[in-house]
N, C-alpha and C positions, 0 to 999 in steps of 0.2 A: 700536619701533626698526626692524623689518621696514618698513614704511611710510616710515620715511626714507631709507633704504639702497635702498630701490625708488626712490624720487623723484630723488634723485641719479644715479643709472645710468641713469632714464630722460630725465634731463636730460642727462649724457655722451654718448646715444647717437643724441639726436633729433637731426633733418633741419638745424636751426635754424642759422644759422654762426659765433655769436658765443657764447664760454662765460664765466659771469659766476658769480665765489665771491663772497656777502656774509656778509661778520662781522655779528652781532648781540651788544650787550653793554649792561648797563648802568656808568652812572660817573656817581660825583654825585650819583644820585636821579634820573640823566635815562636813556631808553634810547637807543641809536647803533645806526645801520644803515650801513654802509660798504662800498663795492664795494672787495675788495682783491684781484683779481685779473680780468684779462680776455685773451682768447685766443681765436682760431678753431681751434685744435687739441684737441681732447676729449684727448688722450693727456696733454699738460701741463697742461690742468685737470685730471685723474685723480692725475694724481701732484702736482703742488701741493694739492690737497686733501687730499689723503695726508696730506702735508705739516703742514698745518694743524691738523688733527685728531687727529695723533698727539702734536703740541707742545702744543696748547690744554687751558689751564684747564677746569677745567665751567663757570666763567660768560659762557664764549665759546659762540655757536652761528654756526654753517655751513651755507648751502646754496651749492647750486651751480644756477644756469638755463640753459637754453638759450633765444635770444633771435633773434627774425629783425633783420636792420638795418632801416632805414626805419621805423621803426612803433612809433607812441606805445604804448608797454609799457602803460598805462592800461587803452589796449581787450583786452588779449588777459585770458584767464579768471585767471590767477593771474599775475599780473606779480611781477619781480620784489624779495623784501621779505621779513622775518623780522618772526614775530610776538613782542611782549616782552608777558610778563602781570603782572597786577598783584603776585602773589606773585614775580617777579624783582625788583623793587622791595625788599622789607622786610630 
């Protein structure tokens, strides 16, 4: 849980100027990844996640990225994306 709570604040805090929360969930038997929040202000990602996280179920997951403009997300080392495992499924 420390490792997530790192990855989040260093995503709040980085250089990067666009802040992006994705929802991950399963529904159906499929899993969804949804951007549902964006912002260049780290303060209203901060508190929108808040937000989020303090209203969510357990079968919702949340991250938050920071993101440069221009630049296909593809190349940078962990673009952004939420992993669903097979045991979310059953």
């Amino acid at each position: 849980m420390t490792e997530y709570i790192n990855m989040v604040e260093t995503a709040l805090i980085d250089e990067h100027p666009l802040k992006l929360i994705l929802k991950g969930w399963v529904e159906e038997g499929v899993g969804v990844v949804a951007v549902v929040y964006a912002t260049t202000d780290s303060n209203k990602a901060r508190n929108r996640f808040e937000e989020l996280t303090s209203a969510a179920n357990e079968d919702n997951y949340y991250m938050v990225y920071s993101v440069p403009f221009d630049t296909d997300l593809t190349q940078i080392g962990h673009y952004p994306s939420i992993a669903i495992s097979k045991e979310d499924f059953e």
